[in-house]
C-alpha positions in Angstrom: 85.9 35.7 29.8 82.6 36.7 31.6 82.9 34.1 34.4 86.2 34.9 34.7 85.8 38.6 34.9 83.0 37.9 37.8 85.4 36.0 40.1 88.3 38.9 39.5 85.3 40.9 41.1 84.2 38.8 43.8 88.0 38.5 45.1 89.0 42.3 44.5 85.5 42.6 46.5 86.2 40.0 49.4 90.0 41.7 49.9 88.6 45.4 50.1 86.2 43.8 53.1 89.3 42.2 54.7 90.9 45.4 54.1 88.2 47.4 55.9 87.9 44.9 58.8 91.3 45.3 59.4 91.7 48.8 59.5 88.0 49.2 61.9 90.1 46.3 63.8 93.3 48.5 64.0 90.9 51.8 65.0 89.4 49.7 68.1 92.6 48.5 69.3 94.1 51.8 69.3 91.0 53.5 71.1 91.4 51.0 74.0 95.0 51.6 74.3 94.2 55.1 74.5 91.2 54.4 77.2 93.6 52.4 79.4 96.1 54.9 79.3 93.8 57.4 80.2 92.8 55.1 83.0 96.2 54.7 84.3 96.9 58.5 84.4 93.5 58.8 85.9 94.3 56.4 88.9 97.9 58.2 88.8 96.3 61.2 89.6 93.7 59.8 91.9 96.9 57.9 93.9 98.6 61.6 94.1 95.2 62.9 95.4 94.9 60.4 97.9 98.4 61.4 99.4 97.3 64.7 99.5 99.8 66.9 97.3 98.6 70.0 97.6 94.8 69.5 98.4 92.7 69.8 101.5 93.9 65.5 102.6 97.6 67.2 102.5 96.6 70.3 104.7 94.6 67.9 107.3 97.4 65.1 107.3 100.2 68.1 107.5 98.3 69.2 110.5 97.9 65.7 112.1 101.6 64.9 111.3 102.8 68.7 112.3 100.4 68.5 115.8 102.1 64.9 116.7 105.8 66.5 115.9 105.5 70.0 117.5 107.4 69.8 120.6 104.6 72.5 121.9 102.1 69.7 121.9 101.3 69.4 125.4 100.2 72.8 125.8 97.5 72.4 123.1 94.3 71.6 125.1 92.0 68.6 124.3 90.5 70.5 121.4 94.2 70.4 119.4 94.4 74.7 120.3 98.0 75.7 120.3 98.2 78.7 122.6 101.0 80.6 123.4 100.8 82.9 127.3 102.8 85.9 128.2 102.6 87.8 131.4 104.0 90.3 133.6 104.0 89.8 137.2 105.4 92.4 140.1 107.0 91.4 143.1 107.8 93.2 146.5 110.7 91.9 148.4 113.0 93.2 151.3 115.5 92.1 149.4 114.8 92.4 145.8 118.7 90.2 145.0 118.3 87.3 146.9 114.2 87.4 145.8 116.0 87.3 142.6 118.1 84.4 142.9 114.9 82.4 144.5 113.2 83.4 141.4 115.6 81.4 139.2 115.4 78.3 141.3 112.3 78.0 140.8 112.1 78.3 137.3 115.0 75.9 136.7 113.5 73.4 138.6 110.4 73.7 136.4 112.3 73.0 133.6 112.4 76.5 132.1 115.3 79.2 131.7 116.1 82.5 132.3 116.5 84.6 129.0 117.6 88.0 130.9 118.6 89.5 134.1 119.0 92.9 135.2 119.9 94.1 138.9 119.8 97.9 140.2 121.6 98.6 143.6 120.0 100.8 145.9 121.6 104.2 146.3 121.1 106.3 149.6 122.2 109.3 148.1 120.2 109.5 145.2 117.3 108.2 147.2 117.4 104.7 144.6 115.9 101.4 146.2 116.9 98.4 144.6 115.1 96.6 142.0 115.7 93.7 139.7 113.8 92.2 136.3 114.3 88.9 134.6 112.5 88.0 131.7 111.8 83.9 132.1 110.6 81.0 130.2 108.7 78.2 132.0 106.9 75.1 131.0 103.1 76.4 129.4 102.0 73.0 131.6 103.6 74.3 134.9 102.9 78.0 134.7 100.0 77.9 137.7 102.9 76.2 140.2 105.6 78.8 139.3 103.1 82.1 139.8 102.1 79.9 143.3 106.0 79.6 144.2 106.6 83.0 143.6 103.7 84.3 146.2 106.5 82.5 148.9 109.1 84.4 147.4 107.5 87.7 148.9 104.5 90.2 148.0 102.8 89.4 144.8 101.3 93.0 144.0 100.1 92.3 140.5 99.7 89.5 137.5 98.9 90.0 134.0 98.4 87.0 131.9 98.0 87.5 127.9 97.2 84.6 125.2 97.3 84.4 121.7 95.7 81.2 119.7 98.1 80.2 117.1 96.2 77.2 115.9 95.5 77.8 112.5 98.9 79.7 112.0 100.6 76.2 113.3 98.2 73.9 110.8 98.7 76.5 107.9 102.6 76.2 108.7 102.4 71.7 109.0 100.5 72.0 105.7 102.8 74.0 104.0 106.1 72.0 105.2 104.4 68.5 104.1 103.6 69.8 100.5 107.2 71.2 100.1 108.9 68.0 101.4 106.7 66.2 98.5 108.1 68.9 96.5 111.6 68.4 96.8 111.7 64.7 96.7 109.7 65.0 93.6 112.7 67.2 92.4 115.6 65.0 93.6 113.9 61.9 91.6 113.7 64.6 88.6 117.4 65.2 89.0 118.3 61.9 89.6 116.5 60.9 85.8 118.0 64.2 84.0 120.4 63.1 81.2 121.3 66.5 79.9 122.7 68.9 81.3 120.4 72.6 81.3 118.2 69.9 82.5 120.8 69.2 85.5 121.1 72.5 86.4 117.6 73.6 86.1 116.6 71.1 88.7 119.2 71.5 90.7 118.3 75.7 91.3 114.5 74.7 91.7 115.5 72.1 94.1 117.6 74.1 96.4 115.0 77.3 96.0 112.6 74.4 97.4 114.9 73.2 99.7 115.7 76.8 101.6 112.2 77.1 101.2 111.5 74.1 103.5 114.1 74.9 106.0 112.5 78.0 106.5 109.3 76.9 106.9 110.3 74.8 109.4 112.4 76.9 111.2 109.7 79.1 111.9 107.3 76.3 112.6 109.8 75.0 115.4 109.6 78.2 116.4 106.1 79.3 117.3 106.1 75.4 118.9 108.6 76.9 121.4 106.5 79.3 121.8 103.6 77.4 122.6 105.8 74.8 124.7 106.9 77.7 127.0 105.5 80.7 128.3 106.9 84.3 128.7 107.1 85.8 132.1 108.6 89.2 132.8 109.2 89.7 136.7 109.8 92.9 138.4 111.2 92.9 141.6 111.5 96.0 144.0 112.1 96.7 147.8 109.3 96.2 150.5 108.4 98.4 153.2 109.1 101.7 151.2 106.6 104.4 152.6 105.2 106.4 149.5 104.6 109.9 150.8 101.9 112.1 148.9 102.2 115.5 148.3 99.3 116.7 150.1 100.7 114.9 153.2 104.1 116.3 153.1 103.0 119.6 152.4 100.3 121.1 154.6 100.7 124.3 156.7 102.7 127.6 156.7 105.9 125.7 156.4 104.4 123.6 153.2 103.1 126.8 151.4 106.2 128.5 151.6 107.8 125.1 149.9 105.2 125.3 147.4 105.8 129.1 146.5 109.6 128.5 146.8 109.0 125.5 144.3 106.7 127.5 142.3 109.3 130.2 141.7 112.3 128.4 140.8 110.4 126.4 138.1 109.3 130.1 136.7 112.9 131.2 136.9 113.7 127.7 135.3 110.9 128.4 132.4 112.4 131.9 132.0 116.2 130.4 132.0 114.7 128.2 129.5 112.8 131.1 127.3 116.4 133.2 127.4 118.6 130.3 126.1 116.5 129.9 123.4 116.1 133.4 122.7 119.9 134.2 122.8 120.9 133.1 118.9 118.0 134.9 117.9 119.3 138.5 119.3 122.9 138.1 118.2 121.7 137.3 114.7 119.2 140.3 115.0 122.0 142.8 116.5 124.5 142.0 113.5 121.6 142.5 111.2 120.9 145.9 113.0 124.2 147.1 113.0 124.7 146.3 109.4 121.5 148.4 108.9 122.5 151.3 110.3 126.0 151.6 108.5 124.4 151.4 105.1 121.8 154.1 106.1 124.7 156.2 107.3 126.9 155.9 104.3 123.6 156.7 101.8 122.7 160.1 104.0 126.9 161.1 103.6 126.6 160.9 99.6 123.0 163.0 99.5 125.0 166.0 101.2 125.1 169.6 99.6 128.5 171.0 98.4 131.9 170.1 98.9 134.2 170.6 101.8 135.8 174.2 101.8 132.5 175.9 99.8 130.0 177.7 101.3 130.0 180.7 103.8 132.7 181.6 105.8 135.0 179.2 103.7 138.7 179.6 103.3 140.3 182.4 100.2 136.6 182.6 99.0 135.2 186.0 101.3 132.1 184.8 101.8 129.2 184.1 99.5 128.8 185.9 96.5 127.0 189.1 96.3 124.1 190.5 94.5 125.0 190.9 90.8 127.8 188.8 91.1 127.6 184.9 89.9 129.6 182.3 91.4 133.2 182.7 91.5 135.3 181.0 89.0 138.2 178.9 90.2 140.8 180.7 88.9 139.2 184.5 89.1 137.1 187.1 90.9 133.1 186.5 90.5 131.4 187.1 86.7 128.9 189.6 86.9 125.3 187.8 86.5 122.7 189.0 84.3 120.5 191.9 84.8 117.9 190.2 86.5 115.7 194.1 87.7 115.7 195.2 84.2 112.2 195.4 82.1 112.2 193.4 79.0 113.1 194.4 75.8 109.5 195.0 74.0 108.8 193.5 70.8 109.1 196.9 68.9 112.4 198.4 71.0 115.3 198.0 69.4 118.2 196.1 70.8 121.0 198.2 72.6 
């Protein structure tokens, strides 16, 4: 019974090892399976990374892919600087029309457009020359040609150039539009997997948020490309030859002083014209007030009067003013007699009457 108690041990002993082998063998295998999925999410991530979602690789390869799609590319400079010119430039012709037309010409055959066009006929009688403005886009690359063509068009009496660097607006913009396209085809292949449906329409709203999203962005991205692609130019055009008279030379002498007094007084009589217009709502407003005034005061001194109509002296059926000793007459009767006002007082001892 011993020996056999001893190999019931030994067995129960050599299963509770197998027992624990197994379950250290279990714990091992499940610790790698964890480690290798970690790894995959790890080179996952690191595969994202390297396509740049939303890192510093997306904003450089936005701004590679955005600088080799922006149709203003060939007005960046060997550097990569976007740049986008407006200027103003004024021009004298004899006739400021057919300078105009010229103008156009030679802008169309640059390959740009005109955006506006305004023309002002001269008018004798209200001493108006003619003039004419257009507001022009031409080719950034062949803006030195068209300011050279227009010194043939006539007088070239000023040019004012302006530029604005838009680089890191335009990279900022390429590196925004690639991380929303990875965006919404991320969303698509979301919507595409979705099996329920809150799960449908929730990617559905997020991917058409994202989607207006991108078109904006790339709306104004083609945009400030245009922008860059071709420059501004506002011309003026005006009439040659136009002798501009100073003051001082058309007024000298006895005949210019008495211009400049006669000019001096109709501006005062113009000021005071002026000072008088203004004035006018202010005096009726204070002459109603006035007048209103002056009634009231008039009705308060007739109610502060003495006596009524008829009394006094010399009034009608009364003879006069009473007399001495008399008091006032009564309305139906001759005067009461008043009171003894000359007599002494009674003293304290007298007896009464």
């Amino acid at each position: 019974m011993r020996t056999t108690g001893t190999g019931t041990d030994v067995r129960r002993a050599a299963a509770g090892l197998a027992l624990v082998a197994l379950l250290l063998a279990g714990c091992g295998a499940a610790a790698d399976s964890t480690a290798a999925d970690a790894g995959g999410t790890a080179e996952e991530l690191g595969s994202l990374a390297d396509q740049g979602v939303g890192g510093d690789g997306d904003a450089a390869a936005a701004s590679d892919a955005g600088a080799a799609a922006a149709p203003g590319g060939e007005a960046a400079d060997a550097a990569g600087r976007q740049v986008i010119t407006t200027g103003d430039v004024g021009l004298a012709a004899a006739d400021p029309r057919a300078a105009a037309d010229r103008v156009v010409a030679v802008v169309e055959q640059s390959g740009g457009r005109v955006d506006a066009r305004q023309e002002t006929a001269a008018r004798a009688e209200d001493d108006v020359d003619a003039t004419a403005d257009l507001t022009v886009r031409v080719p950034a690359t062949g803006l030195t040609g068209v300011l050279d063509a227009l010194e043939d068009l006539g007088e070239v009496q000023s040019v004012d150039l302006r530029s604005e660097d838009v680089t890191a607006a335009a990279q900022d913009l390429d590196a925004r539009i690639r991380a929303m396209r990875l965006s919404v085809a991320r969303m698509e292949d979301l919507l595409s997997r979705a099996t329920t449906t809150e799960d449908v329409i929730e990617a559905e709203s997020t991917l058409t948020e994202r989607q207006a999203s991108l078109e904006s962005l790339e709306a104004e991205r083609a945009r400030v490309a245009e922008q860059v692609a071709l420059s501004t130019l506002h011309v003026t055009i005006w009439t040659s030859g136009t002798p501009v008279v100073t003051e001082t030379e058309a007024r000298t002498g006895f005949l210019g002083g008495l211009q400049n007094g006669w000019d001096a007084l109709v501006e005062v009589l113009g000021v005071a014209a002026l000072v008088l217009g203004a004035l006018v709502p202010w005096l009726a407003v204070g002459a109603v007030v006035g007048v209103a005034v002056l009634l009231v005061r008039r009705a308060l001194r007739r109610r502060r009067s003495p006596g009524a109509p008829g009394a006094g002296a010399g009034g009608p059926g009364r003879g006069g003013s009473a007399g001495p000793g008399e008091g006032p007459a009564g309305p139906d009767g001759p005067a009461e007699p008043a009171p003894d006002e000359g007599r002494e007082p009674v003293g304290a001892g007298s007896p009464r009457p």
